[in-house]
C-alpha positions, 0 to 999 in steps of 0.5 A: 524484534529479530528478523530473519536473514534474507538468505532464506528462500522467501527473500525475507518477504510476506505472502507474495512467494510466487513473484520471489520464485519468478524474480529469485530465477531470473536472477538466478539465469541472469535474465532480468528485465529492464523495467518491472512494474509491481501493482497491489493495493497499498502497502500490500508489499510493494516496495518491500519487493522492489528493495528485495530485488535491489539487493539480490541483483546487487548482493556480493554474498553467495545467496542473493540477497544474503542481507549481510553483505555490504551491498544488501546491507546499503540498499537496507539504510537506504544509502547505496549509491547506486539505488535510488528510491523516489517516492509517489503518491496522491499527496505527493506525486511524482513532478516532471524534474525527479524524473529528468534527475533520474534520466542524468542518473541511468546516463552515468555507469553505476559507482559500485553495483552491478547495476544501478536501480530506480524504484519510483512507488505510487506512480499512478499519482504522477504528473503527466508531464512526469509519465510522459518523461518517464517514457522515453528513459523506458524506452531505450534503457542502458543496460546496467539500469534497472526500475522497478515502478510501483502503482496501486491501479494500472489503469492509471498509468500509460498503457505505453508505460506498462507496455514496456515493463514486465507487471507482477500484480501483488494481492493481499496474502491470507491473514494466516500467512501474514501471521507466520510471516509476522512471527517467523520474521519480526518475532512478534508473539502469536497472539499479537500477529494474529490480531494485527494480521486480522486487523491488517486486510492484507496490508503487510505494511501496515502490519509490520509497522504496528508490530513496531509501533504501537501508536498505529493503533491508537490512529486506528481507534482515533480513526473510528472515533471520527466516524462514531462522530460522523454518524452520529451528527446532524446535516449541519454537525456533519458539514462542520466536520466536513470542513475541520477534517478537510484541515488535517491534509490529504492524507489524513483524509485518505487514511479515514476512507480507507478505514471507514470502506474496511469498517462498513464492509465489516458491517455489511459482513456482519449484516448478513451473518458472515462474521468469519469475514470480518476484519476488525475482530477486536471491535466485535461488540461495537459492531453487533451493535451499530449494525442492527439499525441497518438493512442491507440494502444501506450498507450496499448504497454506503459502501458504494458511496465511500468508494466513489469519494474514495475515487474523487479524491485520488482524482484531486477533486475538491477534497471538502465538497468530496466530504460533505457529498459523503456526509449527507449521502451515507444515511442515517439508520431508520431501522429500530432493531434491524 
């Protein structure tokens, strides 16, 4: 697939053109801010941004980022000197010494840059002793420093942390949008980006790496397998379940809820006749067909359940007793035809 320069207008990014016209004129008037602090879902976009402003505050070309200068070219491999990416999240959460690594780093001039960035992404899994070091790097910044902090909720962050940055909050882009973007960009062929638009919920990352990769795919349908699985056991299948998912790490189970909350809302959708709202397009007759046993007032009390574990998890509780409250909280259907 061919992409499209960075030097047009968009910064050869999908959905958020409002955040590119406010961050392309500041670079535009030289009137940066020291730290930005990008919210969204995940993989709304976020890093995506953040390396986009990298590059037009350091391009060389004559229209920042022109993605063909040496400069964009380095922050583009990851192997600038000057722009560091230290990646978060619940499974692995910033520690107190990446953010001591960064504070010796802003205190040195840049090598080649005009000036030296930080991205730090998923900053909401952060250790407090990581927080709290981070703040005092923010609060007196040097001048030739930049970072540019992601988060997924900003209410998991220190209020004095986003005090001091300047917060763009990203939401996700029409599917529609996400599919222009996908073939304009990417090349993906229509039919293909809007399918994996509409399978994507606004998670343009997603998007993009399954039109790289197949297998995300295949992930996706084995994600679904393991909730067939679910439903369809016993109390004491579901609790042996619980225990052989639990083994497959963090992650793993973050990327099952998350499916499973888009898959029950998409059953809830399809419950009260809004099928135009449904994302799963593809699983449409999987779908009329699961959800005729189901009232309303179930996938309501479901949905909320797979939020709340959802949230227990991202709040490090025990991430096998999370699952088996899950499991024996979501009901099994007692309706025979809906």
């Amino acid at each position: 697939m061919v992409a499209v320069t960075e030097s047009m207008g968009n910064w050869g990014i999908i959905g958020h053109e409002w955040a590119v016209r406010l961050l392309a004129g500041s670079v535009a008037r030289g009137r940066l801010s020291h730290a930005y602090l990008l919210l969204g879902p995940p993989r709304v976009g976020k890093t995506a941004l953040a390396l986009a402003l990298a590059r037009a505050v350091n391009c060389t070309g004559e229209a920042p980022p022109c993605g063909a200068c040496r400069s964009c070219g380095l922050i583009t491999r990851g192997t600038h000197p000057d722009v560091r990416v230290i990646e978060g999240g619940e499974a692995r959460a910033i520690h107190i010494d990446q953010v001591r690594e960064v504070q010796r780093q802003v205190a040195l001039s840049p090598v080649e840059a005009r000036r030296r960035v930080i991205i730090l992404t998923d900053l909401q899994g952060a250790t407090p002793e990581a927080a709290n070091c981070l703040l005092k790097t923010l609060e007196e910044p040097p001048a030739h420093v930049m970072l540019i902090l992601t988060a997924t909720q900003q209410g998991r962050l220190l209020p004095t942390i986003v005090s001091r940055c300047q917060v763009l909050s990203l939401r996700p882009p029409a599917w529609q949008d996400l599919a222009t973007g996908l073939q304009e960009r990417w090349g993906v062929p229509p039919e293909l980006a809007e399918r994996l638009a509409r399978l994507a919920a606004g998670r343009v990352g997603w998007a993009v790496q399954a039109a790289r990769d197949p297998s995300l795919l295949e992930e996706r349908q084995a994600l679904l397998e393991r909730i067939q699985a679910v439903m369809s056991a016993d109390t004491l299948g579901r609790l042996a379940l619980a225990r052989d998912l639990t083994a497959q790490g963090d992650e793993g189970l973050s990327a099952l809820l998350d499916f499973w909350q888009d898959w029950w809302r998409d059953m809830l959708f399809w419950r009260v006749g809004r099928q135009d709202l449904v994302t799963n397009i593809d699983q449409e007759a999987a779908l009329e067909t699961v959800v005729r046993p189901y009232d309303v007032p179930q996938l309501v009390a479901g949905l909320r359940a797979l939020g709340e574990a959802r949230r227990r998890l991202i709040s490090n509780a025990n991430p096998r007793l999370t699952l088996e409250v899950l499991f024996l909280t979501l009901e099994r259907p007692v309706h025979g035809n809906g």
